[in-house]
C-alpha positions as CSV (number, residue, x, y, z in Angstrom):
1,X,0.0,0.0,0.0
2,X,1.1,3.5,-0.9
3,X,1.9,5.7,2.3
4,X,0.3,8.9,2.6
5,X,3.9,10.7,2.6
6,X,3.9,9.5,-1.2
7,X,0.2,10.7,-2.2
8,X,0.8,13.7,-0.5
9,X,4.1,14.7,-2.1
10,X,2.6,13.7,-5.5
11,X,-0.6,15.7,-4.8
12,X,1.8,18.6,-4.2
13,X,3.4,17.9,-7.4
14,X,0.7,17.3,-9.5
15,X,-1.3,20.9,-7.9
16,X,2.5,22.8,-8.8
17,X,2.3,21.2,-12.3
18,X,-1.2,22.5,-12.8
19,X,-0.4,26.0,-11.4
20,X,2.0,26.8,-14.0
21,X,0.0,25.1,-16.4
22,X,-3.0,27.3,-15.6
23,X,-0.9,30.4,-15.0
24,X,0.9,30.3,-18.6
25,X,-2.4,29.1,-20.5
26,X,-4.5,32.3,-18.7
27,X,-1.6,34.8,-19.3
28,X,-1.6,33.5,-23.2
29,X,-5.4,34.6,-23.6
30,X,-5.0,37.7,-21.9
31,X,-7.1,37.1,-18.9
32,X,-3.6,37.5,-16.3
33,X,-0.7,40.0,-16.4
34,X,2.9,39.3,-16.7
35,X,3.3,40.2,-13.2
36,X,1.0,38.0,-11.7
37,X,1.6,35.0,-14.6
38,X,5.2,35.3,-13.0
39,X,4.3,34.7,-9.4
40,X,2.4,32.4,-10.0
41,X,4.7,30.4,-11.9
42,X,7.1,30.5,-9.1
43,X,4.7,29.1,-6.8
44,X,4.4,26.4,-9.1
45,X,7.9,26.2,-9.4
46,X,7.9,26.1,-5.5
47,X,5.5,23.5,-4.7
48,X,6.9,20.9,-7.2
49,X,10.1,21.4,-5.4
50,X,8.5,21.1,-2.4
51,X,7.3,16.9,-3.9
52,X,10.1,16.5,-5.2
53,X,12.9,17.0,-2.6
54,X,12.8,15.0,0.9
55,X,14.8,18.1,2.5
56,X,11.2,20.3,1.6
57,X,9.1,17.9,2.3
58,X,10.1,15.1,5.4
59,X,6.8,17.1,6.9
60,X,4.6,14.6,5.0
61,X,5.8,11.8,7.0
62,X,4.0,13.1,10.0
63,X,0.5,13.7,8.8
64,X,-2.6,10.9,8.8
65,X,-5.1,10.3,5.3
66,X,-7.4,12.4,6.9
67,X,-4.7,15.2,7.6
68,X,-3.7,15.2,3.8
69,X,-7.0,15.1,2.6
70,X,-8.2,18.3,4.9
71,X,-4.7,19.5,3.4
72,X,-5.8,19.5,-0.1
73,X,-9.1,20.5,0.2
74,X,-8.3,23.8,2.6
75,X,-5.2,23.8,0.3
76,X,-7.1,23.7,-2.8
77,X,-9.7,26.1,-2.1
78,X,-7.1,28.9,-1.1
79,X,-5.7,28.5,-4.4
80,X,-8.8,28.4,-6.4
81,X,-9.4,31.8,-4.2
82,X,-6.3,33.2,-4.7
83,X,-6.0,32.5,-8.3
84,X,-9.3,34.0,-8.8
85,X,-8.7,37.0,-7.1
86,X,-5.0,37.4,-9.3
87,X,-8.0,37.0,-12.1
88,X,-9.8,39.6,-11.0
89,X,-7.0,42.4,-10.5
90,X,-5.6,41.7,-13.6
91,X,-9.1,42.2,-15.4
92,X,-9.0,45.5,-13.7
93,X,-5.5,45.9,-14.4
94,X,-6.4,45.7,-17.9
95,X,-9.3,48.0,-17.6
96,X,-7.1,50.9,-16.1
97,X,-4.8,50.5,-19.2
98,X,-7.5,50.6,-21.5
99,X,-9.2,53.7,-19.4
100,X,-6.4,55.7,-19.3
101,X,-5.2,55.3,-23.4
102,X,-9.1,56.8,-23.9
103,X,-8.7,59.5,-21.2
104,X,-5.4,60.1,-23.3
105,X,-7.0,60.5,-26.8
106,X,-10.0,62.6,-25.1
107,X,-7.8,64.9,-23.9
108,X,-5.3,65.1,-27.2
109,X,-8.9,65.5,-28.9
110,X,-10.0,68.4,-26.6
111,X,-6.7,70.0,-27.3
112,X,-6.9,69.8,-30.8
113,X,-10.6,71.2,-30.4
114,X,-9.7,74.2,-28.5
115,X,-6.8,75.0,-30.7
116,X,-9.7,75.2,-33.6
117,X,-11.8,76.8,-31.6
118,X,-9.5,79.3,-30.8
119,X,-8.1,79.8,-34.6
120,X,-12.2,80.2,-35.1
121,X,-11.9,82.9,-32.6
122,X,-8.9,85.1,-33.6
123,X,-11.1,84.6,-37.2
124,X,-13.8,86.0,-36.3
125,X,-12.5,89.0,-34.3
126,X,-10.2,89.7,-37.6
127,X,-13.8,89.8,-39.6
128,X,-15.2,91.7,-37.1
129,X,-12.7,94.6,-37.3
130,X,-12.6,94.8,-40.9
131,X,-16.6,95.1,-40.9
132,X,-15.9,97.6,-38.7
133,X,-13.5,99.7,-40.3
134,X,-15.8,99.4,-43.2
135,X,-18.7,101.0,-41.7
């Protein structure tokens, strides 16, 4: 029979394996920023090294089946929370980039507005003082 050291340390592996896999495949359809596609690759990173070598992981020795499956499932849900929330500020991230490139070109367009508006102006008053000198 397999001890629970070994499922454990596997589980671990197999959740780091799927954390970078997740991270890289939401960061390639634009759902996650570089910054956060980064971190959570190095968790990844971290928790496969945390299967794979004993001096990371001789903690697995001491826990019970019912201790490593409260582990993954408390484990689990933190991560799913976690991830989402990375989800969610990059999505707002992305939104303040997006946001502030309009804002930009609203207030390049104002610009250009005004400077028509005031080449209108000078224009007018030009018109308005030859009318004047006519009458």
């Amino acid at each position: 029979m397999i001890g629970t050291a070994v499922v454990v340390k596997c589980g671990i592996i197999a959740v780091g394996i799927f954390v970078m896999l997740s991270s890289f495949w939401y960061h390639s359809v634009r759902r996650l920023t570089v910054n956060l596609a980064v971190v959570w690759e190095i968790l990844g990173a971290l928790l496969i090294a945390i299967g794979i070598f004993p001096v990371f992981s001789s903690w697995t020795h001491h826990i019970s089946q019912g201790t490593g499956l409260v582990l993954f499932f408390v484990g689990g849900i933190c991560l799913w929370g976690s991830f989402q929330f990375s989800l969610l500020l990059s999505r707002l991230t992305m939104k303040n980039q997006e946001l502030a490139m309009q804002v930009s070109l609203l207030i390049r367009e104002n610009e250009e507005i005004m400077r028509q508006l005031e080449e209108q102006t000078d224009r007018m008053e030009k018109y308005e003082e030859k009318a004047s000198v006519r009458d």
